[in-house]
Biotite code that builds the C-alpha atoms (Angstrom):
import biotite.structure as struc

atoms = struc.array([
    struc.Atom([0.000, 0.000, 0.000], chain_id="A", res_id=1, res_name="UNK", atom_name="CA", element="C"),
    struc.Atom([2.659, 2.433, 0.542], chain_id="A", res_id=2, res_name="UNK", atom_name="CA", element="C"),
    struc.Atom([4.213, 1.502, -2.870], chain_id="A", res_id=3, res_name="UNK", atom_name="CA", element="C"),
    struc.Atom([0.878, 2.932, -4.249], chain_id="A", res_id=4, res_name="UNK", atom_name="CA", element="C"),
    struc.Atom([0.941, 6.009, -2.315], chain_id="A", res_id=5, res_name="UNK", atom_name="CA", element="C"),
    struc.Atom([4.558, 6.987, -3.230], chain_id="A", res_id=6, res_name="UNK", atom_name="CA", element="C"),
    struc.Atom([3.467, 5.953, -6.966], chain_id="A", res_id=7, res_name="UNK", atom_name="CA", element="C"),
    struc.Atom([0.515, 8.220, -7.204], chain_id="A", res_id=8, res_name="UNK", atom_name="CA", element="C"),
    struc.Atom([2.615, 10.763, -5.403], chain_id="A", res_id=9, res_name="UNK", atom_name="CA", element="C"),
    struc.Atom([5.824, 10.657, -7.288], chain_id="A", res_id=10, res_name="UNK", atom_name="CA", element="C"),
    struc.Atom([3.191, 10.764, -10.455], chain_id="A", res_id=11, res_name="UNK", atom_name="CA", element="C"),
    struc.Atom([1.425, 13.878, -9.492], chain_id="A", res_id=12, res_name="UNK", atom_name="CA", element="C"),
    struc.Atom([4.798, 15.709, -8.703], chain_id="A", res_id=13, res_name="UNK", atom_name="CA", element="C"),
    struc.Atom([5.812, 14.683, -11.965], chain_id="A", res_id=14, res_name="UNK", atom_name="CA", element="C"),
    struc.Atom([2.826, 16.159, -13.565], chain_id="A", res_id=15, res_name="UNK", atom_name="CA", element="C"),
    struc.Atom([2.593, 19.437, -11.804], chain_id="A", res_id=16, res_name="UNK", atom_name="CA", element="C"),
    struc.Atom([6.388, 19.678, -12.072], chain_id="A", res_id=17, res_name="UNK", atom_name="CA", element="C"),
    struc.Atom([6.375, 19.411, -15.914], chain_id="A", res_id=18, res_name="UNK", atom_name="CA", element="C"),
    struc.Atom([3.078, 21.979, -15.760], chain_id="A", res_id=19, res_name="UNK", atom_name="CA", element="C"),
    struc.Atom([5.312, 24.673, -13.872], chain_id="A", res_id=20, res_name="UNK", atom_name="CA", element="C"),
    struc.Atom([7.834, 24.704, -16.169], chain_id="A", res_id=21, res_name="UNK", atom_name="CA", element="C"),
    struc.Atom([6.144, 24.881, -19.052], chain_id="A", res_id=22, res_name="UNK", atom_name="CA", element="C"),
    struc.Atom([3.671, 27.330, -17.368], chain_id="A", res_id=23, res_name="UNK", atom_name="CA", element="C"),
    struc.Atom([3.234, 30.818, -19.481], chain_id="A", res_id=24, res_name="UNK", atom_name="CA", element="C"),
    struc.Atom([2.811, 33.787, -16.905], chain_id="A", res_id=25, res_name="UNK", atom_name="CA", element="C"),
    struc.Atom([1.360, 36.231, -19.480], chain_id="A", res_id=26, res_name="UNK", atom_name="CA", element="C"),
    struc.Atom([-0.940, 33.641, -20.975], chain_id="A", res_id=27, res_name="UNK", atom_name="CA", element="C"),
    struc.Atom([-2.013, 33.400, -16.830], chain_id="A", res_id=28, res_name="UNK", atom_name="CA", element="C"),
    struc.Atom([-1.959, 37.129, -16.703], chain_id="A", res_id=29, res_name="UNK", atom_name="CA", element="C"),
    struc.Atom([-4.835, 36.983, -19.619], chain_id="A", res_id=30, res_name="UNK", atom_name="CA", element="C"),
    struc.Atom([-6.846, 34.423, -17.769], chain_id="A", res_id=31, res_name="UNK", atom_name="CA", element="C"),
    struc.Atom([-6.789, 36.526, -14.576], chain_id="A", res_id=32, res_name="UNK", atom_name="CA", element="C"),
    struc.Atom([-8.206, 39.043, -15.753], chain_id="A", res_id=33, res_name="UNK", atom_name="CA", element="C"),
    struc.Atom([-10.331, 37.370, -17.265], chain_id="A", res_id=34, res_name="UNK", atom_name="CA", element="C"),
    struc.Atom([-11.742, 34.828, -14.453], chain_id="A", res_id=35, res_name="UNK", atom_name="CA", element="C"),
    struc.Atom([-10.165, 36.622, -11.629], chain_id="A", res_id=36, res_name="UNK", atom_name="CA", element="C"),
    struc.Atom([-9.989, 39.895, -11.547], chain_id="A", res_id=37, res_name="UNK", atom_name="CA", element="C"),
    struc.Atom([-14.001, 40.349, -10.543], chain_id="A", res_id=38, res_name="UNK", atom_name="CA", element="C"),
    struc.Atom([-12.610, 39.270, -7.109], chain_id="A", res_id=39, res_name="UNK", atom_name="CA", element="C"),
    struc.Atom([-9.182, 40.089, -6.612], chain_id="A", res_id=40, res_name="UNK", atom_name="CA", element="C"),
    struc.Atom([-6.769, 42.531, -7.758], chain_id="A", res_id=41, res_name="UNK", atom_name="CA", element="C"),
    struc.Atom([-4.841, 40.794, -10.360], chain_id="A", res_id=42, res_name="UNK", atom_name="CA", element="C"),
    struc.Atom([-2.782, 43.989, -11.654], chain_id="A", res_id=43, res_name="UNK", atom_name="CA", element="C"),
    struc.Atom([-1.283, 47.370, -11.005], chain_id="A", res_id=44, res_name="UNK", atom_name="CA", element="C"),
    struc.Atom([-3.450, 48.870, -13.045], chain_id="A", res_id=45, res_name="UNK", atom_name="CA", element="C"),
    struc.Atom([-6.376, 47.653, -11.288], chain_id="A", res_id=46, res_name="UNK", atom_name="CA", element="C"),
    struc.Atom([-8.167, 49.735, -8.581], chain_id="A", res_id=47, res_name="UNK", atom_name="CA", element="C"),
    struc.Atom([-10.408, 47.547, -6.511], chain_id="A", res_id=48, res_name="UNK", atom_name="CA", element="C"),
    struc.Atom([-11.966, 43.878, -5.845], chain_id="A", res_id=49, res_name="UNK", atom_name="CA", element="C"),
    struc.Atom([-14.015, 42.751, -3.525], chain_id="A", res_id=50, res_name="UNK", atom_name="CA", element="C"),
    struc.Atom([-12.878, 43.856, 0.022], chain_id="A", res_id=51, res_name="UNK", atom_name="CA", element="C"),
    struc.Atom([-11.901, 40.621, 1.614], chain_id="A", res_id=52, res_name="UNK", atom_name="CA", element="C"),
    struc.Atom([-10.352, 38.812, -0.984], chain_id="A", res_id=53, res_name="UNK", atom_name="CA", element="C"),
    struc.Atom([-6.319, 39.242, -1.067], chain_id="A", res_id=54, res_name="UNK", atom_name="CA", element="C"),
    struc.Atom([-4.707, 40.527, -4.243], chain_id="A", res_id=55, res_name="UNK", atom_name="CA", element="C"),
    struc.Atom([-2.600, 38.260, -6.033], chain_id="A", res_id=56, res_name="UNK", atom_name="CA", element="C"),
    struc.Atom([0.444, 39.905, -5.332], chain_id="A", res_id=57, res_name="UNK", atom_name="CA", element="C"),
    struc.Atom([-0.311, 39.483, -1.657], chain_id="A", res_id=58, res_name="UNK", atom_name="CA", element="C"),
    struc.Atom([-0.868, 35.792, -2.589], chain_id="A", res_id=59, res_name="UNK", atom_name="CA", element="C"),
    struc.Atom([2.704, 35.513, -4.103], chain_id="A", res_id=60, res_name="UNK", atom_name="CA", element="C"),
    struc.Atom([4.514, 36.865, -1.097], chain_id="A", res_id=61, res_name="UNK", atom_name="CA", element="C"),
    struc.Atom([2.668, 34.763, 1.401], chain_id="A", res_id=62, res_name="UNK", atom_name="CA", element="C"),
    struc.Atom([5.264, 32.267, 2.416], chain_id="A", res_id=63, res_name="UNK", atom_name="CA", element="C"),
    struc.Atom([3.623, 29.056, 1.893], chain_id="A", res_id=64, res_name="UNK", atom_name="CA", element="C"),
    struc.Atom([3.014, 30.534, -1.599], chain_id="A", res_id=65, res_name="UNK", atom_name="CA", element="C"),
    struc.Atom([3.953, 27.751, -4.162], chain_id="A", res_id=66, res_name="UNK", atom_name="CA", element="C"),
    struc.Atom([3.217, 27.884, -8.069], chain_id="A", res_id=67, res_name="UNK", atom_name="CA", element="C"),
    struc.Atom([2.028, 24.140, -7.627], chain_id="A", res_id=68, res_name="UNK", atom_name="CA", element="C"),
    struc.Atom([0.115, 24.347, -4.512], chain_id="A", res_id=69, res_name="UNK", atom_name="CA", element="C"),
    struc.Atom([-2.010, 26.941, -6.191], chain_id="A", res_id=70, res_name="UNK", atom_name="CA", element="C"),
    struc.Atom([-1.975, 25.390, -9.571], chain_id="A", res_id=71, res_name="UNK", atom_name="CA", element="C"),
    struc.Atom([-3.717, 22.233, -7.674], chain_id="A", res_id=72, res_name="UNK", atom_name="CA", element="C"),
    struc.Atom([-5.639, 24.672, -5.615], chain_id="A", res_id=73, res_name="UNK", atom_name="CA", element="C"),
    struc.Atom([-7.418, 25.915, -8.624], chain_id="A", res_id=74, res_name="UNK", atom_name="CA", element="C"),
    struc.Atom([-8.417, 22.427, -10.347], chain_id="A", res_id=75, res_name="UNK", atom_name="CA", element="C"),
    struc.Atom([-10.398, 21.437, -7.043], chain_id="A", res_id=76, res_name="UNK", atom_name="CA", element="C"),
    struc.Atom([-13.777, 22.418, -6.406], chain_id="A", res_id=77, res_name="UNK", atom_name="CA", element="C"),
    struc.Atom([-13.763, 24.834, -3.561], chain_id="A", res_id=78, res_name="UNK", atom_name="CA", element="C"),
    struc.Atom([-16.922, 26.181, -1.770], chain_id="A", res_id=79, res_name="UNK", atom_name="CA", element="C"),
    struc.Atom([-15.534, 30.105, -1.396], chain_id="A", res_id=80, res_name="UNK", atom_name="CA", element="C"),
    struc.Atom([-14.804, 30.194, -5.325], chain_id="A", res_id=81, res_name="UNK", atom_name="CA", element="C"),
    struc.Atom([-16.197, 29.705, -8.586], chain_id="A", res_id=82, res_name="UNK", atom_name="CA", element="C"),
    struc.Atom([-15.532, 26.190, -9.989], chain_id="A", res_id=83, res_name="UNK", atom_name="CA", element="C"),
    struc.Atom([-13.757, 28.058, -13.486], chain_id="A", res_id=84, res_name="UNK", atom_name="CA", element="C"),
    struc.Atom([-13.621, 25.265, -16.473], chain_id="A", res_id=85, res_name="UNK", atom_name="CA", element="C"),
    struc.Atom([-9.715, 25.367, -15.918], chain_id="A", res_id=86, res_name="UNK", atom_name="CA", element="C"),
    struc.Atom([-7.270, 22.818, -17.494], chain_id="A", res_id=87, res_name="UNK", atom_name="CA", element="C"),
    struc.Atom([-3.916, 21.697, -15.437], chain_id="A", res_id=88, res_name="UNK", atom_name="CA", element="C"),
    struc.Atom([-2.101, 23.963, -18.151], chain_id="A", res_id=89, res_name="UNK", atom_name="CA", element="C"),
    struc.Atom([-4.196, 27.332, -17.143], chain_id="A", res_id=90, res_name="UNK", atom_name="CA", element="C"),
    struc.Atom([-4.011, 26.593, -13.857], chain_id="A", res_id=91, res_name="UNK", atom_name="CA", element="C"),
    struc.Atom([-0.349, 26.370, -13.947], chain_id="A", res_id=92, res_name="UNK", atom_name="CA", element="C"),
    struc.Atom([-0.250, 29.587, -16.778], chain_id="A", res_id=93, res_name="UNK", atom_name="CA", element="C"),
    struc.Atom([-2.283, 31.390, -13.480], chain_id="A", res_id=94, res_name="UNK", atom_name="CA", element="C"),
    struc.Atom([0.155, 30.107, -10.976], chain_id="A", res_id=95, res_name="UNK", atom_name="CA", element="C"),
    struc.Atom([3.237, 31.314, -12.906], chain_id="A", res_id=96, res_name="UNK", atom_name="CA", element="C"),
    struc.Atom([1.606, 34.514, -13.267], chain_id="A", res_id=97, res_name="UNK", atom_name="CA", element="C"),
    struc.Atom([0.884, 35.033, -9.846], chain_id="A", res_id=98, res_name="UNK", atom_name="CA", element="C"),
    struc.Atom([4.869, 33.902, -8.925], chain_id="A", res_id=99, res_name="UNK", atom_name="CA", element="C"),
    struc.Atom([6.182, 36.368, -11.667], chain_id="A", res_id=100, res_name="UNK", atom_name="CA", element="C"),
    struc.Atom([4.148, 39.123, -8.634], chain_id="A", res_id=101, res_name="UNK", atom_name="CA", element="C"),
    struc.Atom([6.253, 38.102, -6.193], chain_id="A", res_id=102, res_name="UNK", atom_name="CA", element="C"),
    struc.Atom([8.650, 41.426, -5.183], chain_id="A", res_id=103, res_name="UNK", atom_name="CA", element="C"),
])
């Protein structure tokens, strides 16, 4: 059993692994503000979101921040955000774009 865990593991590092470095940060910065930006502040250029919801460059310098944590994040259902028809690949575009914030 613990062969299959460190299997599925090792396969789904492999996966997001290859999907972050392949992962286009201004194709993400198109999809943010696109699916996004209703909620959070996904720019500079941006004024305001909605008050409680951090701005992605706030996301970026939180220190758990990882491009494939939030890559995975975003391809799970979760109750306090949309469910957007994301693939792995636009997740991990978003995720690069939100690293590329990180100052």
């Amino acid at each position: 059993m613990q062969i299959c865990h460190a299997a599925i593991f090792a396969v789904a590092f492999e996966l997001t692994g290859s999907a972050a470095l392949a992962a286009d940060a201004n194709h993400g910065a198109e999809l943010a503000k696109r699916w996004c930006a209703t909620c959070h502040v996904v720019s500079d250029d941006q004024k305001q979101a909605v008050a409680d919801v951090p701005p992605f460059a706030a996301v970026a310098r939180n220190p758990d921040f990882s491009p494939e944590k939030l890559a995975l994040f975003l391809l799970d259902p979760h109750p306090k955000m949309p469910n957007f028809p994301l693939n792995r690949a636009e997740a991990a575009d978003i995720a690069a774009y939100v690293a590329s914030l990180r100052k």
